[in-house]
C-alpha positions in Angstrom: 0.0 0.0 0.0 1.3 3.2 -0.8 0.8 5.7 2.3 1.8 8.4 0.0 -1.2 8.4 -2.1 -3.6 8.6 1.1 -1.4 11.3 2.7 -3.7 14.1 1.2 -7.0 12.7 2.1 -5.5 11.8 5.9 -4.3 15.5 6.4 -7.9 16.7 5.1 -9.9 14.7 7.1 -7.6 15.4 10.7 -7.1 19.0 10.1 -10.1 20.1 8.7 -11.4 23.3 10.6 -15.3 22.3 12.1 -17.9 24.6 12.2 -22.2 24.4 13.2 -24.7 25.4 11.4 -28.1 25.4 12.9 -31.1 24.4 10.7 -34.9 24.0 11.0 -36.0 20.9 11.2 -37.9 20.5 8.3 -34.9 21.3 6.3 -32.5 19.2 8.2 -35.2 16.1 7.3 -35.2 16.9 3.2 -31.3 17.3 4.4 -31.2 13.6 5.5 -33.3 12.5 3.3 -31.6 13.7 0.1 -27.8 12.6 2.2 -29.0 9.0 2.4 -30.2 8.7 -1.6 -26.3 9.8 -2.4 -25.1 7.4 -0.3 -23.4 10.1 1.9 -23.3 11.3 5.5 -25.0 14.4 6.2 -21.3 16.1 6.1 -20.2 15.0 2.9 -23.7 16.1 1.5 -23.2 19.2 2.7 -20.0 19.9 1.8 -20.5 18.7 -1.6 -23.7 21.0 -1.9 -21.2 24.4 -0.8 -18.4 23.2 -3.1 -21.0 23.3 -5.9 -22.5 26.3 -5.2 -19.2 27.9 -4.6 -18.0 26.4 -8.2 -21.0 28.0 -9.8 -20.0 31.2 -8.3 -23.1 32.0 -7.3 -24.3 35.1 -4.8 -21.9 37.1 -7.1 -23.3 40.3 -8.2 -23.3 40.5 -12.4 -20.7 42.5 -13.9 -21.8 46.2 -13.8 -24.8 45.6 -11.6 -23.3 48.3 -9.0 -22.2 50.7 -12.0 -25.1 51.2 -13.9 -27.0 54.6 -14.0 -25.3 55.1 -10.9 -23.3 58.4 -9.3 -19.8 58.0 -8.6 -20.8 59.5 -4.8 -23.7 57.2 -4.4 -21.4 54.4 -5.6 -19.2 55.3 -2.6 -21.3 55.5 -0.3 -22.0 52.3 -1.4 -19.3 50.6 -1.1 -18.4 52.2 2.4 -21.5 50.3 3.5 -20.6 47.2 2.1 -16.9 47.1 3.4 -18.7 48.1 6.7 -21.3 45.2 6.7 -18.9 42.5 6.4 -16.5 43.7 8.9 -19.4 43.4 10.8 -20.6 40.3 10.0 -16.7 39.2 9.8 -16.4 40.2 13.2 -18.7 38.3 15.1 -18.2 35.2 13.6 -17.5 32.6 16.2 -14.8 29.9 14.1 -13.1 28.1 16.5 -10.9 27.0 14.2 -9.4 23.2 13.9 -9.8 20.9 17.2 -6.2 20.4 19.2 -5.5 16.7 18.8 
């Protein structure tokens, strides 16, 4: 067996950072439900479901959106309040970061 070729998939699965997220249980049931056709845990479903959405870049505003018919002022002010919100947000996150083994 080569230990080499598993070294990758060992360090990912002993040092990758945990986090919580809370969800209603009517969600976390279609959650389950969906985890267990796949063939996969709950985690891996979940992970797979944020790589994909990540991948398909979405939540990203379209190119121009902010620029269009829109004052150079107001678009600063603008982006003040967004550079603002997610320090915010940013902020009081709670990671905890990777468990000490």
């Amino acid at each position: 067996m080569n230990l080499f070729k598993w070294k990758d998939k060992i360090e990912y699965i002993i040092f990758m950072p945990s986090t919580t997220i809370h969800f209603p249980e009517k969600i976390l049931k279609r959650l389950d439900e969906a985890a267990r056709e796949h063939g996969m845990s709950r985690n891996r479903y979940v992970l797979k479901a944020c790589e994909e959405a990540l991948d398909k870049e979405e939540g990203k505003w379209p190119e121009g959106f902010f620029s269009a018919d829109m004052k150079e002022e107001d678009l600063s002010i603008l982006r003040k309040a967004t550079m603002k919100m997610d320090h915010e947000i940013y902020s009081h996150g709670r990671n905890r970061g990777a468990p000490l083994l």
